[in-house]
FIDREN-923679 format. One line per 4 residues: their letters; for each residue x, y, z of C-alpha. Coordinates in steps of 0.02 Angstrom, whole numbers. Example, Ala and Ser with C-alpha at 12.3 -4.5 7.8 and 13.67 -1.06 7.14 Angstrom:
BEGIN
AS	615 -225 390 | 684 -53 357
END
This chain:
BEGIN
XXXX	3796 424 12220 | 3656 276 12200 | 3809 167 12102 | 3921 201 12274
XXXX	3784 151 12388 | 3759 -21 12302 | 3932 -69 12359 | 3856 -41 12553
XXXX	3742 -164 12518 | 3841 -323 12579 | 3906 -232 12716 | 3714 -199 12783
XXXX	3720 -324 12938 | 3863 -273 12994 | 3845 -94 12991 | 3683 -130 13071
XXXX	3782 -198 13220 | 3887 -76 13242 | 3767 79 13214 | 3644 -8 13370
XXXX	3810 -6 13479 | 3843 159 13407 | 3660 212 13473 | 3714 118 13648
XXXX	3865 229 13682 | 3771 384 13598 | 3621 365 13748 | 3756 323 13865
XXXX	3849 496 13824 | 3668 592 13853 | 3647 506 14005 | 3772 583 14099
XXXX	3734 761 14113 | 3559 690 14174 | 3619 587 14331 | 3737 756 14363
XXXX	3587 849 14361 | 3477 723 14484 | 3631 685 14601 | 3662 891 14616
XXXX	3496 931 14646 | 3386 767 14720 | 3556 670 14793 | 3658 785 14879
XXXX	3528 886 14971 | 3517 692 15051 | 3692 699 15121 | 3673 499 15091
XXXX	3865 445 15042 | 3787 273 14976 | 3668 368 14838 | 3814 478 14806
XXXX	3933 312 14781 | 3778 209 14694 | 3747 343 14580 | 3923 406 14571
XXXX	3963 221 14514 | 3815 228 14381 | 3912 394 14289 | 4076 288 14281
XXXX	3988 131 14212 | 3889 238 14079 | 4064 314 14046 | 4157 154 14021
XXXX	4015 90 13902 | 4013 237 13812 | 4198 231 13790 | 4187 44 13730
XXXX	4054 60 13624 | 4126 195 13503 | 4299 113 13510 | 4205 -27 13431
XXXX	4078 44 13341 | 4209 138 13263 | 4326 -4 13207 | 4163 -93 13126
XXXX	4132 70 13032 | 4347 63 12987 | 4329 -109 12910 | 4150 -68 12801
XXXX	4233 103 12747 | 4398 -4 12714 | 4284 -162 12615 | 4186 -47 12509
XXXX	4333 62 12457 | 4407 -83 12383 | 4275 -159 12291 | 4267 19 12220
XXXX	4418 22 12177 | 4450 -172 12123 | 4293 -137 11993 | 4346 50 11947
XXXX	4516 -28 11892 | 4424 -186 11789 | 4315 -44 11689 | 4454 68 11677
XXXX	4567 -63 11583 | 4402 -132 11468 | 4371 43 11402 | 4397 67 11244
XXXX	4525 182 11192 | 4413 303 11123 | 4329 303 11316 | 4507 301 11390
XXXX	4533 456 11255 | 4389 542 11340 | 4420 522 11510 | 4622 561 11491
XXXX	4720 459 11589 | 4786 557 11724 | 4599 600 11741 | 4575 399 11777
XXXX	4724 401 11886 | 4659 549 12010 | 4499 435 12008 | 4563 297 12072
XXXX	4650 359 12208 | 4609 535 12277 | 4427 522 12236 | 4408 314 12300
XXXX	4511 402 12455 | 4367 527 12484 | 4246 379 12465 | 4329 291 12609
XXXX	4321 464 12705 | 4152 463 12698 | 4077 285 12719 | 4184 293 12859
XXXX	4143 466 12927 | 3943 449 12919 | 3953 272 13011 | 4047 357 13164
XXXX	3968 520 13160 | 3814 495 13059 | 3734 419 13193 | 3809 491 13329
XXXX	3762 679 13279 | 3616 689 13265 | 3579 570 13405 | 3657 693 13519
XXXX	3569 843 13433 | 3381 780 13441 | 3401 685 13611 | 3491 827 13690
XXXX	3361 953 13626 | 3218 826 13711 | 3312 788 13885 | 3320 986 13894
XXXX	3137 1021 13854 | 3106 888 13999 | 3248 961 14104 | 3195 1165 14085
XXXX	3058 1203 13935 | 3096 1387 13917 | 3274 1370 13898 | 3250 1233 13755
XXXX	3138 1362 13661 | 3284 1477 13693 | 3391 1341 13582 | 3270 1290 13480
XXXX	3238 1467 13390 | 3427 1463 13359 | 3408 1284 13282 | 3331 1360 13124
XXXX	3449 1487 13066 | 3579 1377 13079 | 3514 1216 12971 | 3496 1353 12843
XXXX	3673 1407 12843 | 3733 1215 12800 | 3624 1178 12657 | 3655 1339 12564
XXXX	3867 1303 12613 | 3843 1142 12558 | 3745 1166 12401 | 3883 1291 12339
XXXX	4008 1160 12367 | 3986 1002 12300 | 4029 1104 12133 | 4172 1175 12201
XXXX	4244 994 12264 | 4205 952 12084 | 4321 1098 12012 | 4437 1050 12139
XXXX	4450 866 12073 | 4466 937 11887 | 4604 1037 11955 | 4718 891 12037
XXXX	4669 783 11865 | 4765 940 11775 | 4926 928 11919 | 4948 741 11870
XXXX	4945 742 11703 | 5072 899 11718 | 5175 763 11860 | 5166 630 11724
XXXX	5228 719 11568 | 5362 791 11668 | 5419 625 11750 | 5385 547 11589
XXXX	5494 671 11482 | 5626 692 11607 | 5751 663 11499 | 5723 785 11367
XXXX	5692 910 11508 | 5857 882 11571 | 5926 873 11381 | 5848 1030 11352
XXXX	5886 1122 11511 | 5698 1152 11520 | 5683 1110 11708 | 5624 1298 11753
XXXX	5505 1289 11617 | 5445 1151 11678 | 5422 1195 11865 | 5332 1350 11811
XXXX	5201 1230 11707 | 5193 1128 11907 | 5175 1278 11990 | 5044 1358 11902
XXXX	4954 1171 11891 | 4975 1185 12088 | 4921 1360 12102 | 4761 1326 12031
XXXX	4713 1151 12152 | 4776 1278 12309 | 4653 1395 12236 | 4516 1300 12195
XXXX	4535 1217 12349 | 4549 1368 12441 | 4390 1427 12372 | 4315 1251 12403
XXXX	4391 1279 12604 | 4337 1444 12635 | 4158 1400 12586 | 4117 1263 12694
XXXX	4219 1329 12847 | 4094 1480 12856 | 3967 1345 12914 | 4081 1330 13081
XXXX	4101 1547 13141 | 3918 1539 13081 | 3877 1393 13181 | 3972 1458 13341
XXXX	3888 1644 13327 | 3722 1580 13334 | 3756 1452 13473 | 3846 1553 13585
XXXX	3730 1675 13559 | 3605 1560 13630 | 3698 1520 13749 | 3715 1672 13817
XXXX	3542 1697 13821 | 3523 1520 13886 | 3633 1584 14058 | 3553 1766 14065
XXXX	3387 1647 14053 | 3423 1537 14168 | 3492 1645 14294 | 3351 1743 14328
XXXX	3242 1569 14335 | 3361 1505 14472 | 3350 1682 14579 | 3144 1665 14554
XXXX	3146 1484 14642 | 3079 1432 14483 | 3209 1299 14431 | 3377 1240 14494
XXXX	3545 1249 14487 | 3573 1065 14451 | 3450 1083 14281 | 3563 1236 14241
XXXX	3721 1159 14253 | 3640 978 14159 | 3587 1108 14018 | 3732 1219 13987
XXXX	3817 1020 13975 | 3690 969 13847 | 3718 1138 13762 | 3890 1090 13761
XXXX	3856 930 13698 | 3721 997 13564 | 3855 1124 13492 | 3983 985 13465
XXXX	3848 865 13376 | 3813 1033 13267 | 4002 1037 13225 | 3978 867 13178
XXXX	3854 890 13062 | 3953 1016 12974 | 4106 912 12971 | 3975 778 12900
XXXX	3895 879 12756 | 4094 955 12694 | 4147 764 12691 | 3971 726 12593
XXXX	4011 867 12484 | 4189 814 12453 | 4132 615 12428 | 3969 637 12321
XXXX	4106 735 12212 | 4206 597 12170 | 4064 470 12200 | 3980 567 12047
XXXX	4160 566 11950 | 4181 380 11977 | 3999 332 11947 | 4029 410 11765
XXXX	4180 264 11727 | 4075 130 11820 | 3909 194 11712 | 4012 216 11541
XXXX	3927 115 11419 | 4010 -38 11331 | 4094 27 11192 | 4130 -81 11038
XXXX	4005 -222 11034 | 4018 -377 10986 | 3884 -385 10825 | 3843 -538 10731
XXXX	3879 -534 10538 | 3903 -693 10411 | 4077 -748 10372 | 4110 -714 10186
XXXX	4205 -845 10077 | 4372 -761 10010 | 4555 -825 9995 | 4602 -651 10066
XXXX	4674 -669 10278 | 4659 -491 10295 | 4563 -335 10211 | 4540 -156 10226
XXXX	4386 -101 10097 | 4353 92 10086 | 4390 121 10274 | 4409 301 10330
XXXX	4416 350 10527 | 4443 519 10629 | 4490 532 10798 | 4378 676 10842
XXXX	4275 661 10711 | 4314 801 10632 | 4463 789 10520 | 4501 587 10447
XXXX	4666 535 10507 | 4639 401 10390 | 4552 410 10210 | 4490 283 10068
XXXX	4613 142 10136 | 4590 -22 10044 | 4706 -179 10024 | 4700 -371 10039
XXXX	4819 -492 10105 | 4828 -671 10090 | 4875 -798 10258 | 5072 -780 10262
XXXX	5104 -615 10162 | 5169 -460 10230 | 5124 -281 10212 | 5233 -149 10233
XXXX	5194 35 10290 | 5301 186 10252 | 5254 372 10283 | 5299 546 10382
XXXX	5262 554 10559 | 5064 576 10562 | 5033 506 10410 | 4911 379 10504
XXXX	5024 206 10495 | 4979 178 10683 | 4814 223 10655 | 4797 78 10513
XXXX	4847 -39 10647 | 4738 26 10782 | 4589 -20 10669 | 4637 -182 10640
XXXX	4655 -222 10806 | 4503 -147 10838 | 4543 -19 10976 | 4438 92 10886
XXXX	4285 81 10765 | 4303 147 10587 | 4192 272 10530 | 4160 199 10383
XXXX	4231 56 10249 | 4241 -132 10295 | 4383 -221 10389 | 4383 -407 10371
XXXX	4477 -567 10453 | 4463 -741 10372 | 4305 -659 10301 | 4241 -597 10436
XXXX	4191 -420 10505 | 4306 -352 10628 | 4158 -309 10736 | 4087 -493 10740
XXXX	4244 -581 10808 | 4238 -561 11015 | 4364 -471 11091 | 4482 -613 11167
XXXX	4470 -720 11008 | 4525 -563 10900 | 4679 -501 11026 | 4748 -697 11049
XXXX	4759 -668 10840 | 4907 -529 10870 | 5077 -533 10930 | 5116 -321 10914
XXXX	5241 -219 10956 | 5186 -45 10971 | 5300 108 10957 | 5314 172 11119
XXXX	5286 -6 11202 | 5309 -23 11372 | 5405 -153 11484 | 5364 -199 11663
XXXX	5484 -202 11828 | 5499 -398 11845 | 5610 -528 11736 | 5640 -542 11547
XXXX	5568 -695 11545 | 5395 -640 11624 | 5413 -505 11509 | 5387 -587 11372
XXXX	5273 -719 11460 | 5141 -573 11491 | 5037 -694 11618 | 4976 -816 11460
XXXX	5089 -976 11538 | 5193 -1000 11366 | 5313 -1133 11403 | 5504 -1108 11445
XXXX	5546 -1199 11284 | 5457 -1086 11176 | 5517 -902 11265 | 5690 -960 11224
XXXX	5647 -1005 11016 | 5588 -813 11035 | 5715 -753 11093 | 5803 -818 10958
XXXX	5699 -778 10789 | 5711 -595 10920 | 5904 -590 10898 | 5903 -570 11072
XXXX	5979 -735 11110 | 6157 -660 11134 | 6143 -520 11259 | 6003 -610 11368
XXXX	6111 -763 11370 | 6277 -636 11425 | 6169 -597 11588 | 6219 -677 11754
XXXX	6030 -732 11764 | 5976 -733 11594 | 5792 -733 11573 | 5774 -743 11759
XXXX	5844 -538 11737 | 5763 -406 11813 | 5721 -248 11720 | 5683 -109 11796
XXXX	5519 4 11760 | 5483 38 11577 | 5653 -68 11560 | 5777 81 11608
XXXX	5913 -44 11635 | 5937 -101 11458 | 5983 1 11290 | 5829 46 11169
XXXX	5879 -81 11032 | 5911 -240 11176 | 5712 -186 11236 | 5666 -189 11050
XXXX	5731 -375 11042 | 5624 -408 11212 | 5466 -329 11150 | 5495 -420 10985
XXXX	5509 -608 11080 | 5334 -538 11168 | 5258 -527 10994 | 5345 -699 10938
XXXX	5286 -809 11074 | 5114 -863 11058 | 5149 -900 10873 | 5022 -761 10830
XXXX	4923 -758 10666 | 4938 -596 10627 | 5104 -497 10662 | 5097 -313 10666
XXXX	5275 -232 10713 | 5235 -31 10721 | 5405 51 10704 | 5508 -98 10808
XXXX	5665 -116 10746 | 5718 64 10722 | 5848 54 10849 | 5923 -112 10782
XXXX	6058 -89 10664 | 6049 -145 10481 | 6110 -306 10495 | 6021 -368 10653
XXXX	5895 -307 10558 | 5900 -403 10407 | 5947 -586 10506 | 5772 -513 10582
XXXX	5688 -519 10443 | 5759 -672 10376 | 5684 -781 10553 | 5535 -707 10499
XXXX	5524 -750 10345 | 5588 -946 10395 | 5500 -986 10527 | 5332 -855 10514
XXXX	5290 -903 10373 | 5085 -951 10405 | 5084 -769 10487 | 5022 -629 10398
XXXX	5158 -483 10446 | 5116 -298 10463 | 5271 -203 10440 | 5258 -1 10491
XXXX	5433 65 10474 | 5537 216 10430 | 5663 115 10323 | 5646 54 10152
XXXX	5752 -83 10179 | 5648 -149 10322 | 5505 -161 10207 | 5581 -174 10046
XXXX	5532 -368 10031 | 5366 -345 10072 | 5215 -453 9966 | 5110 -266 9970
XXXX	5201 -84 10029 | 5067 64 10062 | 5149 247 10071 | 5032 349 10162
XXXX	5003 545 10166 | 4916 646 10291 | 4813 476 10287 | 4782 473 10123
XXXX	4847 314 10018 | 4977 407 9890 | 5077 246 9851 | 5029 42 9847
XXXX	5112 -107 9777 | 5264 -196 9786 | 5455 -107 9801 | 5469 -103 9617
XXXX	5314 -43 9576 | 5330 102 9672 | 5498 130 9623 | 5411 176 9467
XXXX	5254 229 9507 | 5278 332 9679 | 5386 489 9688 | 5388 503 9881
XXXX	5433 315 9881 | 5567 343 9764 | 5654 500 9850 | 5638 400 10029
XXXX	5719 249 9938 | 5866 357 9845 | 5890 452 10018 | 5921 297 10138
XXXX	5995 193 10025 | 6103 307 9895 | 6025 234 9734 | 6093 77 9793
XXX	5997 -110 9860 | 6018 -173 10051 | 5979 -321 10071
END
């Protein structure tokens, strides 16, 4: 909650304004029952129309400013609880995308989603709610219990003894649920990731005539939030019955009270009637300060869920180390990594590459080839072993100088609703010139240039609107563009076919050739011409050197060779 309240901190002065003309309209609003009182019981008995007018004229003015006041004491409190929101969410969006993966792995990222929005929405909730009630409430509830102790002493005592039972009624509610809200939040993280996989696999779904499966999974995701939230409902509305027993209650005992007071010529009736209207006024301000502390509970919730992304500590650090002399562009010494550190996804990896050779990957699904690549691009820390770059650690080089080294393709890359062109652009200002040479070493020269607006095309989200292998060629300009010094292409031509393939290869080849090329495929033939092949095995290293070494050296190489290509050579 202390990292949310820093973000109030600019907004001081003017919340100061606008809680002093909340405090205006607040003493305005307590006013009134007061002149009531005076004109019923000191006025009238005057039977002087001018006091009644004057003093008639003095409720309507305190009216009208009390009116005025909150409208604008209220918009002020709109536009801080607006402000602050989005700084909130501005910076919660600039950690979320510098977290590290591992962080990112942590959090889940439907998790990060439900943080951004329903919990930065309860944050507005609240600045805004304790600006326009905050004050308000318990203005009305402390100046309304001292006008009445002025007004008619024994009744306030009556009041006052009711006063205690139920402050303790909202802190217990509210202790018990700020956990609950918490549960709750956990809850709706669980519905959106549920939302995303569906929306995300909605093809196979329909493929697989799985759609009843899968509104059973939504249902029992949203069975759970209505539950929790149920729970989380049902405890803090006890605070209101409670609330209303107790000051009815006194109420009653307030009229019983007061009636036998007014038949004793001890007080009168004007005092009555003020009271029972500061009562009435009291009770609301009470209601208030429940709706205040199940808004507090519901915000320090998902101020405490958000503080723990804003707090998260900067993971992979930059740490100095000497550059080592070596001829080598790229190498992997001993390195071994787990995910969850508990069983390695990758073991004992070691190779070298020179500036300008490639390295090809081949392995089953899990076998850790996208892991390889995640290390190198340092998305994640190995556990132990060396990774190097033109002799230096992977950990010394900062992170923009290491990612402006890579032009990747990942395997489930992703492309965004605007034009081919800023597609492959990505925001880095690459001149016109250059997107079209690569869209050409992409071998996507021929259906881009076949559009009515060629690179000026939009694609749709996650490029719907095109066939897998054209958004292969797209993703595969991406990684050409910048002239990168270190290629990695994870899987990227699988949809091409063989002989858009090798012309792919080939541009490569003729105009790459100062860039060091990671090649993770399924085919032999995409790798085939590689300077160094790996075959990896449940992450261990099983096969390395070039095709015709392991042709002779590695069995599983051999049988994935004879099986694609029939004995025979592609070129």
């Amino acid at each position: 909650m202390r990292k949310i309240l820093q973000y109030l901190k600019p907004h001081v002065p003017r919340m100061s304004v606008g809680l002093t003309i909340k405090f205006i309209g607040t003493i305005m609003d307590l006013l009134l029952p007061w002149i009531l009182a005076y004109m019923i019981d000191d006025v009238v008995p005057l039977r002087s129309v001018p006091l009644i007018l004057w003093w008639g004229g003095a409720m309507l003015v305190c009216s009208v400013l009390a009116v005025v006041t909150n409208i604008v004491a209220n918009r002020m409190a709109s536009r801080v609880a607006r402000d602050t929101t989005e700084a909130i969410r501005h910076d919660l969006f600039s950690k979320i995308s510098y977290l590290s993966c591992a962080q990112i792995d942590e959090f889940t990222i439907p998790s990060l989603e439900s943080r951004l929005t329903s919990d930065t929405y309860n944050i507005h909730q609240m600045v805004g709610m304790m600006q326009r009630l905050g004050v308000r409430a318990p203005i009305l509830l402390l100046g309304g219990v001292l006008v009445t102790f002025t007004l008619e002493p024994v009744l306030t005592l009556v009041l006052v003894c009711v006063l205690p039972f139920i402050g303790y009624i909202v802190y217990r509610v509210s202790k018990k649920g700020i956990p609950l809200y918490t549960q709750l939040q956990q809850a709706v993280d669980n519905m959106v990731r549920t939302v995303r996989e569906h929306a995300g696999g909605i093809r196979v779904i329909k493929a697989l005539s799985k759609a009843d499966y899968e509104k059973k999974r939504f249902a029992d995701a949203n069975a759970k939030v209505v539950e929790r939230e149920k729970k989380a409902g049902i405890t803090m509305a006890l605070t209101n019955p409670m609330m209303n027993l107790f000051l009815n209650l006194g109420l009653t005992l307030v009229i019983l009270v007061g009636a036998y007071r007014v038949n004793a010529g001890v007080t009168q009736a004007g005092k009555i009637i003020a009271f029972l209207s500061y009562f009435t006024i009291i009770l609301n301000a009470m209601l208030s300060v429940t709706r205040i502390f199940v808004m507090y509970s519901k915000g320090s919730a998902s101020a405490g869920r958000i503080s723990l992304v804003l707090d998260a500590p900067a993971d992979l650090a930059v740490r100095e180390a000497e550059k080592e002399n070596t001829e080598n562009h790229i190498v992997f010494e001993h390195v071994s990594f787990s995910y969850h550190k508990q069983k390695e996804n990758l073991t004992d990896v070691s190779f070298a590459l020179r500036r300008g050779q490639t390295l090809g990957v081949i392995g089953a699904t899990g076998s850790g080839k996208s892991t390889l690549i995640n290390l190198l691009m340092r998305l994640y820390d190995a556990d132990s072993g060396r990774i190097l770059i033109d002799g230096r650690p992977i950990e010394s080089i900062d992170d923009a100088e290491l990612h402006e080294m890579f032009g990747v393709v990942f395997q489930n890359d992703i492309l965004f609703a605007d034009t081919i062109a800023s597609n492959i652009d990505l925001g880095r200002g690459i001149p016109r010139e250059r997107l079209e040479e690569a869209v050409e070493h992409a071998q996507a020269a021929d259906f881009i240039h076949a559009l009515p607006d060629g690179l000026d095309h939009m694609l749709t989200a996650k490029g719907t609107n095109v066939s897998g292998g054209q958004k292969q060629r797209i993703l595969l300009a991406r990684a050409f563009a910048a002239n990168p010094d270190i290629l990695i292409l994870d899987d990227s031509s699988s949809a091409l076919d063989y002989k858009t393939d090798a012309r792919l290869r080939a541009d490569i080849r003729k105009y790459y050739q100062n860039t060091t090329t990671v090649i993770i495929a399924q085919r032999v033939s995409s790798i085939k011409h590689a300077d160094h092949i790996l075959v990896l095995e449940e992450g261990h290293v099983i096969g390395s050197g070039t095709h015709e070494e392991l042709m002779e050296t590695c069995a599983t190489y051999q049988e994935i060779s004879r099986t694609q290509m029939g004995g025979g050579e592609v070129a």
